[in-house]
N, C-alpha and C positions, 0 to 999 in steps of 0.2 A: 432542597439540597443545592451546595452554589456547584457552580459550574467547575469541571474539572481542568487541570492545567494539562493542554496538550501541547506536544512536540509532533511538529511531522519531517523525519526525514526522507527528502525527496529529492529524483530526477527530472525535473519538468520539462515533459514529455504531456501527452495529450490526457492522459485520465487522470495526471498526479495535479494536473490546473483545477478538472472537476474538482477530484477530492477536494482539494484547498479551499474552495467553492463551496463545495458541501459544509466543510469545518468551520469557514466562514459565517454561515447562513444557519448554524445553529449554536448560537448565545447563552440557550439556556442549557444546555449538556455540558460542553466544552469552552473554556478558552485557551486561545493560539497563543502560544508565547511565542513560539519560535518555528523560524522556516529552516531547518539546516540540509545544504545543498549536498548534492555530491553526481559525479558521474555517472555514467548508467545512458538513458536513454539515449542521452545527448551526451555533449561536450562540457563542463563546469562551467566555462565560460557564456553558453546559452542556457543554457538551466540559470545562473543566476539574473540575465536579461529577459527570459522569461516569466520570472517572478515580480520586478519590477512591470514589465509590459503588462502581464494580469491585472495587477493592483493600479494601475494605470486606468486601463478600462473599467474595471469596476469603478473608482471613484469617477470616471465620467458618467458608468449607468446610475449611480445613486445621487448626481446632479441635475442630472434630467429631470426637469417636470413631470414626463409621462410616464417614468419611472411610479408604479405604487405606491402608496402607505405603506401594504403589507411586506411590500419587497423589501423599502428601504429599513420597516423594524427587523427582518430578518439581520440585515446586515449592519445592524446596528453598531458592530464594535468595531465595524470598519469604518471608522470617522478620524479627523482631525484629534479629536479630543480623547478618543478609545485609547485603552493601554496599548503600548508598543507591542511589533509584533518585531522581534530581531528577526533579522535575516545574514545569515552567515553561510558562506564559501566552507566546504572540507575537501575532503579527498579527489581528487584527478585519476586515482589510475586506483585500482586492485591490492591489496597486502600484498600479494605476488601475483605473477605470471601476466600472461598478457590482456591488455584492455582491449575492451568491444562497447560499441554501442548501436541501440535501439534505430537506425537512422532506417534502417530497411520498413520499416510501420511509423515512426512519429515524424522524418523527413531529417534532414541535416541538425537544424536546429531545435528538434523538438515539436516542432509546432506546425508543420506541415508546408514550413519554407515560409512564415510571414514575416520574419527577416528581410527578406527580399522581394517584397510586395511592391509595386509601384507606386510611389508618394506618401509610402510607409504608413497605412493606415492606423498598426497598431503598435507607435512608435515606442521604446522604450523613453521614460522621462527624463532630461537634462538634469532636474532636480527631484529626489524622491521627496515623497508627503508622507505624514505621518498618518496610518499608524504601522505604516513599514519604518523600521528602522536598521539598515546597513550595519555590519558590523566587520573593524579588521579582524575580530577575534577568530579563530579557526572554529568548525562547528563542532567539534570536538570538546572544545571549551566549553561553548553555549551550552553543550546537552549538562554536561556536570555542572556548570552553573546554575541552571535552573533547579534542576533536582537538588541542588544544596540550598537552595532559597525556599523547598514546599518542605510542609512535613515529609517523613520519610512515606514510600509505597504511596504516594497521590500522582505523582506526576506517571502520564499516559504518553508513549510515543506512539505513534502511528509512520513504522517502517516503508516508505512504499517504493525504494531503489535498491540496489546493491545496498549492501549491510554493513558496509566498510568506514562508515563513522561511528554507527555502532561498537563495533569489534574495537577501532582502534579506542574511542571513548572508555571502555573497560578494562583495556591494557593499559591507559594510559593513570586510573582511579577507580581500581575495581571496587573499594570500599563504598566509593560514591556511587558508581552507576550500581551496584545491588543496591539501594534503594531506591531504585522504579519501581513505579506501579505496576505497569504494564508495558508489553510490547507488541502490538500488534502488526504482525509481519506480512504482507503480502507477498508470498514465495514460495520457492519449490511446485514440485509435482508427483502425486504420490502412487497413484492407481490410473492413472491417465497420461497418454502422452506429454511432450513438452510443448510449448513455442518459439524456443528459438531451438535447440533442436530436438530430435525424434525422441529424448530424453528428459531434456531439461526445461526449465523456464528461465526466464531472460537473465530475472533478479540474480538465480542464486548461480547461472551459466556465468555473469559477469564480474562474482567474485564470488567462487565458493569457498575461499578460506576463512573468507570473513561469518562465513555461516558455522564452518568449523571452531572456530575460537568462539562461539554467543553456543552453540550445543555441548560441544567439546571439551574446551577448554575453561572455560567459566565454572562448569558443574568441579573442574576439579581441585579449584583456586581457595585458599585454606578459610578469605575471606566470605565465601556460601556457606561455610560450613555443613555440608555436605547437600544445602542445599540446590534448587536450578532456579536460573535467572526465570520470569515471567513472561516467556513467548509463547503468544497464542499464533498460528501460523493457519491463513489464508491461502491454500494452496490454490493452483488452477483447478483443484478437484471441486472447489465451493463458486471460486471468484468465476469460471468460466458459462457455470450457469445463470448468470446475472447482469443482464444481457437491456439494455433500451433501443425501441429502434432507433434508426437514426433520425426516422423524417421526424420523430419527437424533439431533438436534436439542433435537427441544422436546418432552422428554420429561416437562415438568409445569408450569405456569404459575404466579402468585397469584391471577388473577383466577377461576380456574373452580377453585379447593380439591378440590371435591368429587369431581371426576374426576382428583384428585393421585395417581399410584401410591402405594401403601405405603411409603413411606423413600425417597422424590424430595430429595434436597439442597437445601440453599440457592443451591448455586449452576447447577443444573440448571435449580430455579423461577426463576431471575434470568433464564437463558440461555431456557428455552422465552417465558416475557412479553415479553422484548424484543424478539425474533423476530415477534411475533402481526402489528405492522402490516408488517414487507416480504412474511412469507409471505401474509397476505388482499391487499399492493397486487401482487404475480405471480401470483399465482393468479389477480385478475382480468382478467387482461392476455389469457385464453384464454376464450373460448366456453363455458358449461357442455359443451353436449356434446361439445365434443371435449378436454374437461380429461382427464388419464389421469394421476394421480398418479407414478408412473412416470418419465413424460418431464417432467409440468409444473411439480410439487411439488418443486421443487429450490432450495436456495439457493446462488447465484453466491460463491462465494468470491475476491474481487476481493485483500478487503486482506490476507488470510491466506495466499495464495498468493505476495504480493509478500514477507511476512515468512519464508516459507519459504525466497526464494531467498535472504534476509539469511543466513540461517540455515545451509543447506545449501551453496551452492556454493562452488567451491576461489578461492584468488585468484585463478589465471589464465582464469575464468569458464568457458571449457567444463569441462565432466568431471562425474562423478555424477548421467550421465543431463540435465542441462542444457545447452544449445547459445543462442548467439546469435551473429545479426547485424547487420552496419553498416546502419543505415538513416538515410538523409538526408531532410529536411521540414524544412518551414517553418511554423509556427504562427499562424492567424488572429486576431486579437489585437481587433479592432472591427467586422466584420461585422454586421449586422442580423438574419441567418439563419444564421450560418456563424460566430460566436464559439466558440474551442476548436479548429476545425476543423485536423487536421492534411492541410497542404498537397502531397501528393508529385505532383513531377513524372514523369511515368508516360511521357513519349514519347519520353525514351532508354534506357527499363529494360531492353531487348535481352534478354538473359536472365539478368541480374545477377540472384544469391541472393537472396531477403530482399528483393523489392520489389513480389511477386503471389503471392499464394496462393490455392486455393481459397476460393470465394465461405463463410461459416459453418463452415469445414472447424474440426477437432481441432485447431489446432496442438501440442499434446504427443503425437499420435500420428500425423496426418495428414502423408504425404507431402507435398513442396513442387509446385507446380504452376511452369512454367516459362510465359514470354509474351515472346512475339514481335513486338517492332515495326519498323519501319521509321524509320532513323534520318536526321534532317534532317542534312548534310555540313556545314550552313552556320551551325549551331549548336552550341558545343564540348559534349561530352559527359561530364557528371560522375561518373566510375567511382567507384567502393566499393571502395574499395583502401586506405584507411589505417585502420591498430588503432594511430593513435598516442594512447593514449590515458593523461594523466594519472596517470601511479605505477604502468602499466600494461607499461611498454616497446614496442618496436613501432619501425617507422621510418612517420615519414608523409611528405606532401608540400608539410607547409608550412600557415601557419595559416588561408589559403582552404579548403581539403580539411577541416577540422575543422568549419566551420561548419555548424550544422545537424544535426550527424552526432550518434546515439547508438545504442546497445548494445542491438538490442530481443531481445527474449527469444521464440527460437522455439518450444524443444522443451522437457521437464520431463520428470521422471523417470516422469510417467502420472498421467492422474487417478484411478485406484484407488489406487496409490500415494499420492498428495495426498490424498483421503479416507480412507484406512486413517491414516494416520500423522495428520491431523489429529484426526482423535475420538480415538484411540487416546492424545496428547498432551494435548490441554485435559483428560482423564477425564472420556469420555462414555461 
């Protein structure tokens, strides 16, 4: 099977480098066409010097002599001579309301402040190399240009910021963005707290309209014909259990030299410095005394796990160890407390799949927990019953039933699995 055409829309921010890394470093699943930016963790303006600064250091590790064989066949497509990867600017702010960013966990720029490192060790390039390739075009563009360049339903994005090139992508050619393949969204929070607040998660905290118009407003647009766009949705309910320690990690900084292992890479010291502010802002999240590196010393693999399932899973979504469910919500879009919040309706969930699960439970290992309610007679009750989804086949019931509805992602092939195949892939 040739490798499928991935799009990663991203904030680069500290796990969206991994992922990039990960997508990189697998040749034979996927290939990268396109990096398209957008706000979110950072500012647009570091998100897109952060992408160049990556691709920078990677073509310095894959220069090195002591760089591997096996490394450099990994990253085979990242050469002079590899297909281009555009890399394209979108969105600055939000469809509406006000902008936030991730600066409190990834630092100012994303990256833990290596913007402002002394003598710049991971300087962005004067001149990009191929097979990054700049583009003026908005990323808005790029997404519908690709997709109109594959057959239709092949091309995969891999969401892992705000949603807001998305969204605007589909207002702007919704004939063309419904043929995507897939959209694998790193977002929301369903049955478990938030992280950026007591509710939400970052992505859909920093622009939940844009989530609104890809649930919303998509399923109602004459072009689906009654059916829904293809989002499989990575909430913190999957992504938070999938977790590497750090010392796997960050195994040499720039700023402490002196404690650098003996023949630590360039891009090992990239990978451990950028890490220094999320792993000191979780680490203080615990008590000294009851820190236990063990349970606390972990870093949450959010955007790397959403690039995996670009990566890994078949078209018809289950299989290879991955499972998901229909899950229907509604997204809080102006709230005072509650921005991002996904909304389910919980008092007809009877014992429908995929609408309660244990309280923090594993979802890649944890069995489903079943809940029982008591149903109002006098209020029609919205079943989870249609997989019509978008290039997906399926029979539904009509473009009510689609509304709201997406793909969440239960189960995964295991988080040892996820951790063995992630290091094992970036070459750590």
């Amino acid at each position: 099977m040739s490798p499928k055409p991935l799009i990663i829309d991203t904030d680069p921010g500290v796990d969206d480098v991994l992922a990039i890394l990960l997508a990189l470093a697998s040749p034979d699943e996927v290939s990268l066409k396109a990096l398209t930016l957008t706000f979110g963790n950072t500012t647009l303006d570091h998100a897109y010097a952060n992408v160049l600064r990556t691709g920078s250091v990677l073509q310095r590790h894959l220069a090195d002599p002591n760089t591997s064989d096996a490394v450099k066949n990994r990253y085979r497509n990242f050469t002079p001579t590899a297909d281009p990867i555009v890399v394209a600017s979108g969105s600055t702010q939000p469809l509406e309301g006000k902008m936030f960013t991730a600066s409190y966990f990834h630092g100012r720029d994303g990256l833990s402040g290596v913007h402002w490192l002394e003598n710049d060790p991971f300087p962005v390039p004067k001149e990009v190399t191929a097979p990054l390739a700049p583009t003026d075009m908005h990323a808005t563009d790029v997404i519908l240009d690709i997709i109109k360049a594959h057959p239709p339903h092949t091309v995969r994005i891999a969401a892992l910021g705000p949603l807001t090139n998305l969204a605007a992508a589909f207002r702007k050619d919704p004939e063309t963005f419904a043929k995507v393949g897939s959209i694998s969204v790193m977002g929301g929070a369903f049955d478990v707290p938030g992280n950026t607040s007591p509710v939400a998660e970052f992505n859909w905290y920093a622009d939940p309209y844009s989530v609104k118009v890809l649930i919303d407003e998509a399923p109602r647009h004459p072009v689906l014909e009654g059916h829904r766009l293809p989002i499989r949705v990575l909430a913190l309910d999957i992504t938070s259990n999938h977790t590497v320690p750090y010392s796997k990690l960050v195994k040499a900084t720039y700023e402490t030299p002196h404690d650098t292992p003996s023949g630590a890479s360039h891009l090992e010291k990239f990978i451990g410095t950028f890490l220094t502010h999320p792993r000191a802002y979780t680490n203080n999240l615990v008590a000294p005394e009851e820190f236990h590196p063990d349970q606390h010393d972990l870093f949450q693999a959010h955007d790397p796990v959403a690039v995996a399932h670009a990566i890994f899973t078949l078209p018809g979504m289950d299989g290879n160890g991955w499972t998901h469910v229909p899950r229907r919500f509604q997204i809080e879009t102006s709230g005072e407390l509650t921005r991002g919040f996904c909304v389910i309706d919980r008092r007809f969930s009877g014992k429908t799949k995929g609408t309660s699960r244990k309280e923090g439970g594993n979802r890649a290992v944890d069995a489903e927990r079943e809940l029982h309610t008591i149903e109002n007679p006098d209020v029609p009750v919205h079943r989870i019953q249609s997989k019509k989804v978008n290039g997906g086949g399926g029979e539904g019931e009509g473009e009510g039933e689609q509304v709201g509805l997406v793909d969440e992602v239960t189960t995964t092939p295991g988080t040892e699995w996820f951790s063995q195949m992630f290091l094992e892939r970036i070459g750590l």
